[in-house]
N, C-alpha and C positions, 0 to 999 in steps of 0.2 A: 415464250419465256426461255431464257438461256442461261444455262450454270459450268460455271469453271469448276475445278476441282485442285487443290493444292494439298500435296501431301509433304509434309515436313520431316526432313531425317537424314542424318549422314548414310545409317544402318543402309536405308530402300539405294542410295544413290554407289554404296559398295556392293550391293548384290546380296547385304546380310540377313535381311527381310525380304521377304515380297511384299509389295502393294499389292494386297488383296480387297484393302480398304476401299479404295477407288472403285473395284469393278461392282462392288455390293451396292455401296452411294449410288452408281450411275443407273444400275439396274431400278435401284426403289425410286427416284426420283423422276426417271422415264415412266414408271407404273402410272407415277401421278398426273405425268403432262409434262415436263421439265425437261426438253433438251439438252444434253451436254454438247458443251462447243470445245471445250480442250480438257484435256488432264495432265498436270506436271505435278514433278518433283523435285525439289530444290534442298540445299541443303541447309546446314544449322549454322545459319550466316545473315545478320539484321540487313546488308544488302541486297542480297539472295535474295530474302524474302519481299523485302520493300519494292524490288523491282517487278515482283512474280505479281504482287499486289495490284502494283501502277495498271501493269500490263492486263492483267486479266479484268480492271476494272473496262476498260474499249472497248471488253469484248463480250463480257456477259451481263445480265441481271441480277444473281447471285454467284457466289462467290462462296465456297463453301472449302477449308481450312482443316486438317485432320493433322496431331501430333504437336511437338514441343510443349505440350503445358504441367510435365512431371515439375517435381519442384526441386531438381537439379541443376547447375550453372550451363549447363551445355540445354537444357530447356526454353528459348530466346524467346516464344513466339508473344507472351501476352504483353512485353516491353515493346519488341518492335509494333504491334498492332498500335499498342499509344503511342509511339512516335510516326506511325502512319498518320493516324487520324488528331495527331498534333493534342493532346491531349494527357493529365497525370494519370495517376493509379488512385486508387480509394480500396479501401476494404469493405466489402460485401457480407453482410452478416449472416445473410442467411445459409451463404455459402461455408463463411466461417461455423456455425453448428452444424452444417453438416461434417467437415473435417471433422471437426471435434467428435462428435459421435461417433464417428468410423472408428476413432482411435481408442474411446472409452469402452466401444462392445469388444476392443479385441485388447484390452488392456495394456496401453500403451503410451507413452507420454506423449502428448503431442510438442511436436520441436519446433521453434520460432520457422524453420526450411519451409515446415509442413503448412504451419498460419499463414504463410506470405502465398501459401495457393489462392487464400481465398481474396486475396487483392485481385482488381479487375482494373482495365480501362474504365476511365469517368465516366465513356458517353455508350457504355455497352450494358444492355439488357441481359444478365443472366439469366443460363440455362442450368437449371442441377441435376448436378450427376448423383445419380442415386446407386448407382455400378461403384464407384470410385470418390476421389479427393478431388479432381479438377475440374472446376464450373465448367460450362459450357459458354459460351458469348454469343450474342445476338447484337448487331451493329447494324443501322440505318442511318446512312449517309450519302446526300447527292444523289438520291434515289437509286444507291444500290443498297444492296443486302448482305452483308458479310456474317457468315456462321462458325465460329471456331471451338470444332469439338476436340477432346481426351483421341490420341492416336491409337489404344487400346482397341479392341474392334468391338468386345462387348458392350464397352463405355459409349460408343460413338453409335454403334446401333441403335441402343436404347433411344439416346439423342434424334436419330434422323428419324426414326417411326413412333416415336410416342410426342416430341416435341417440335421437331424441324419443318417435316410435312405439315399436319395437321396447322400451323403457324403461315408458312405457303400458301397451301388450302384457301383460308378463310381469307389470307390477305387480296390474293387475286384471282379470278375467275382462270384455272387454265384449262388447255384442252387436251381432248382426248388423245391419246395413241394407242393406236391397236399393234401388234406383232403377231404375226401369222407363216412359222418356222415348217418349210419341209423338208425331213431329213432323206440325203439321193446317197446312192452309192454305187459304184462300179463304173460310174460316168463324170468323165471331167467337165469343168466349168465349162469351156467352150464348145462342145458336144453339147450340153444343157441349152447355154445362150441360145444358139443355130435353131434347135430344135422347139424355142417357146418365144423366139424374137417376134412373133408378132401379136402376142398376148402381151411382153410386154412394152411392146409400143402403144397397145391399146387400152396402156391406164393412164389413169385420167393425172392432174399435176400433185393431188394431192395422197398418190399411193404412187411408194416405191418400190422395185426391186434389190436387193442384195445376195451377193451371190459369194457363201464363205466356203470355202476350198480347205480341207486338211486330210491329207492321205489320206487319200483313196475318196473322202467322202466329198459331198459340197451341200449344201445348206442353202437354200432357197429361202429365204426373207422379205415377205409384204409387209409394209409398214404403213399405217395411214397414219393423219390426223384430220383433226375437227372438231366440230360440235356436239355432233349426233352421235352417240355410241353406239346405238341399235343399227342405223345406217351405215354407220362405218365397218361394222363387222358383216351385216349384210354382204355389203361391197366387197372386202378382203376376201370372204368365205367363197363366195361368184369367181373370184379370179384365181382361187385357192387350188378348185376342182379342176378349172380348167388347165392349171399346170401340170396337176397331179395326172389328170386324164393322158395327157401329150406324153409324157414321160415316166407312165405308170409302171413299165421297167425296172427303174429305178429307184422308185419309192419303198423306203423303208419306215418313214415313221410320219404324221402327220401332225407331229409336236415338235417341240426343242427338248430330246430327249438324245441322250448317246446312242451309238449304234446297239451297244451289245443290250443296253436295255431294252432298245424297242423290241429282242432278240426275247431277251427274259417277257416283256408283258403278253409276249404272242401265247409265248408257249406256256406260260402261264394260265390263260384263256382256255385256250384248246389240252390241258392236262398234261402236257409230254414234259418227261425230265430231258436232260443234256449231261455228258462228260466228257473229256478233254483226253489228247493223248499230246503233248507238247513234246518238240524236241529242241530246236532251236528259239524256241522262243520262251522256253525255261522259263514257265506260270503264268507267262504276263494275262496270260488269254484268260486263267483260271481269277486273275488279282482282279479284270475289267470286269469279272461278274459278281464277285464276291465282294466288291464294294458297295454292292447296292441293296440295301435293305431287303427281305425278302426271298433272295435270291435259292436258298436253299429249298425253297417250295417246287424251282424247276432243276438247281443243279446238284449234280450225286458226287462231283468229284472227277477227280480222273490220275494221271500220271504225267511226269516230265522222267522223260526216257530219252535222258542224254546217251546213254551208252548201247550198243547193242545186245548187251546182255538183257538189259530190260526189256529193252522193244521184243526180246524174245518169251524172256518169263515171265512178263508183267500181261504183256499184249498179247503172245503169241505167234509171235511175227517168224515166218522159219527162216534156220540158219542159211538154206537152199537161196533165199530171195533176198537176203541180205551182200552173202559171197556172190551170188550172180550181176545183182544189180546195185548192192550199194546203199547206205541208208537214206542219201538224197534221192527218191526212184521213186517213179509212180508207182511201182509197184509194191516198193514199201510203205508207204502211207496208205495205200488202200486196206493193208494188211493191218496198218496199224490203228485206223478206223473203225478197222471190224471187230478189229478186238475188244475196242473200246465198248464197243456194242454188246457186243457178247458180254464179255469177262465182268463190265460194272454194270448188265442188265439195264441199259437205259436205251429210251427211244429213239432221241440221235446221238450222236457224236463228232467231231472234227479232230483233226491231225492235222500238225503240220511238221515237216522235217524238210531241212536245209541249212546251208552255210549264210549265216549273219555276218559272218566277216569280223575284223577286219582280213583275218588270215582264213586259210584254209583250201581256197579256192586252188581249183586247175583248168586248163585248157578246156574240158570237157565238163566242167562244173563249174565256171565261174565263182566268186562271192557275188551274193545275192541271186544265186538260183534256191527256189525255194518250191517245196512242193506241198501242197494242202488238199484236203482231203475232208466231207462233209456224207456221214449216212445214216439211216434207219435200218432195220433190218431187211429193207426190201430191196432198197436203192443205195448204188454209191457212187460218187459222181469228185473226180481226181481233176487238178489244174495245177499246170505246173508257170511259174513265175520268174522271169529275172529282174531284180529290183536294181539297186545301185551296191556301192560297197560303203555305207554309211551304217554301223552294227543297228542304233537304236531303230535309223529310221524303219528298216530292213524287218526290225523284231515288231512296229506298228503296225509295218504294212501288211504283213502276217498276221496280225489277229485284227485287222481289217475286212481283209481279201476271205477269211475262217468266218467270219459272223454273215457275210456276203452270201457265201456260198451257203451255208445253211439258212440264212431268210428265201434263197431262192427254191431251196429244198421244202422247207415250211409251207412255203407258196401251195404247194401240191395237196396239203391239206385241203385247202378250200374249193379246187378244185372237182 
């Protein structure tokens, strides 16, 4: 079973918004069994859309619609759907009390704008928004399935998991898909391939590999489908270990989890805090863990010690090693490691200090030389880097290469 996606909006196609719509749809409707074959965006234009329509009807089974249905003139999409499907508009009552309601709990007149949401195409099934003012549509035609939910995201969610699925579901039997994510790091894709090519040469047609690359990391992806779920994940799980085994190296997480989390559930597990000594990469390392619920159970904090003043009174880093070497040095970052250790009393710690660029660099420093630095109080363990001269990528690649080198330190735990 195969579903398009259409996202309606000048906003997404100026860069004003993200379509963040799209990836959420695709994700819960693959939970269910539900292929996506394309996802576009078109803009607030009845041709635009008419053709978006044509076209994605060739190619999928559903067809699922997100945006245009505010009750604004630049809002086109429930007129154009009835000049799709060659059909008038009617009013919807049920729909109409709900408008209505919405406006009465919040004390407010309802305006003939607002009435005319609850018009719908003739031959569409409404869906009600119980988040909002604009129905939802349900269309069966020529044996496709056209769904057009509120572009709103909590409007349209509601839609796809309380009414859309469920609707799917009972209509046709679909099948399984499993996803079975492993998260690698410190080895690139074609290192990876070389090294597990003949694992996977030896799955079978209905399990694939995927192989997602992003600094520094790459993500290993089994995907099956079928009938049997218990068998299927059987299978998945069989060929799971055997990657995992090949290139146990490299493995850091055996979920679809981010690097620095898999970093937090470790040490989470095993008791140990963490804190940061950042220079060039000014928080970002401190922001990738502090976004994640929890987090404060393994992280104490730490410093951004742009200047050497700090790396001296914060850290402790002496003036001696900074005049000799510099604060891009291995020598300084180990110093500023230790400190980390010491000074915020936590179990481990990373540093990193270097030129992000765009400026700064010389002959003997390059931009993108960058040094990092991962320790406990037993061990400290320095690698020094030259990336490109690309500032953000340069500040990723850094609290990358930081969460790397302490999973590889962690490692020693279990040892």
């Amino acid at each position: 079973m195969l579903a398009e996606i259409i996202t309606i909006g000048d906003e997404i196609l100026i860069g004003q918004i993200v379509d963040t719509n799209s990836a959420w749809m695709a994700e819960k409707l693959n939970q269910a069994g539900i292929r996506i074959k394309q996802i576009s965006s078109v803009s607030d234009d009845s041709e635009h859309i008419l053709a978006a329509l044509a076209e994605a009807a060739t190619r999928a089974d559903i067809i699922l619609i997100t945006g245009g249905l505010g009750p604004t003139k630049d809002d086109i999409t429930k007129k154009t759907l009835a000049d799709y499907f060659n059909v008038g508009m009617v009013l919807n009552y049920a729909a109409l009390e709900n408008v209505s309601n919405i406006f009465k709990k919040y004390n407010r007149p309802l305006l003939e704008v607002n009435r005319r949401q609850a018009e719908v195409p003739a031959n569409c099934e409404v869906i009600q928004n119980k988040n909002g003012t604009a129905p939802g549509m349900w269309f069966e035609v020529d044996g496709k399935i056209y769904v057009s939910m509120p572009g709103v995201p909590f409007e349209m969610k509601y839609m796809v998991e309380e009414e859309v699925i469920p609707k799917l579901q009972a209509k046709f039997k679909l099948p399984v898909i499993i996803h079975k994510t492993i998260l690698t790091a410190g080895e690139g894709e074609s290192f990876l391939a070389e090294k597990i090519a003949d694992i996977e040469d030896s799955l079978p047609a209905h399990i694939k590999l995927a192989y997602l690359p992003k600094l520094g990391q790459v993500r290993l992806r089994l995907s099956a489908d079928g009938d049997d779920a218990a068998l299927l994940q059987t299978e998945v799980d069989s060929y799971a270990a055997k990657i995992i085994e090949r290139v146990k190296h490299a493995v850091v997480a055996e979920e679809d989890i981010p690097l620095e989390k898999a970093v937090l559930n470790f040490m989470a597990q095993h008791g140990l805090t963490l804190s940061v000594a950042e220079s060039c990469t000014g928080g970002f390392i401190s922001h990738l863990i502090t976004q994640h619920a929890g987090s404060s159970q393994v992280f104490l904090g730490g410093v951004v010690s742009y200047s050497n003043q700090l790396k001296e009174s914060v850290l402790g880093v002496q003036s001696e090693t900074l005049q000799l070497y510099g604060a891009v040095s291995g020598e300084t970052v180990k110093e500023m490691v230790e400190g980390a250790v010491r000074n915020f009393k936590s179990d481990y710690a990373v540093a990193v200090t270097g030129i992000a660029g765009p400026d700064g660099g010389s002959n003997e420093k390059p931009v993108g030389t960058v040094w990092i630095a991962a320790a406990n109080a037993n061990k400290t363990v320095t690698k020094k880097f030259t990336f490109g001269n690309k500032r953000l990528q340069n500040i990723e690649r850094s609290a990358v290469w930081a969460f790397f080198m302490l999973i590889n330190l962690l490692k020693e735990v279990e040892k």
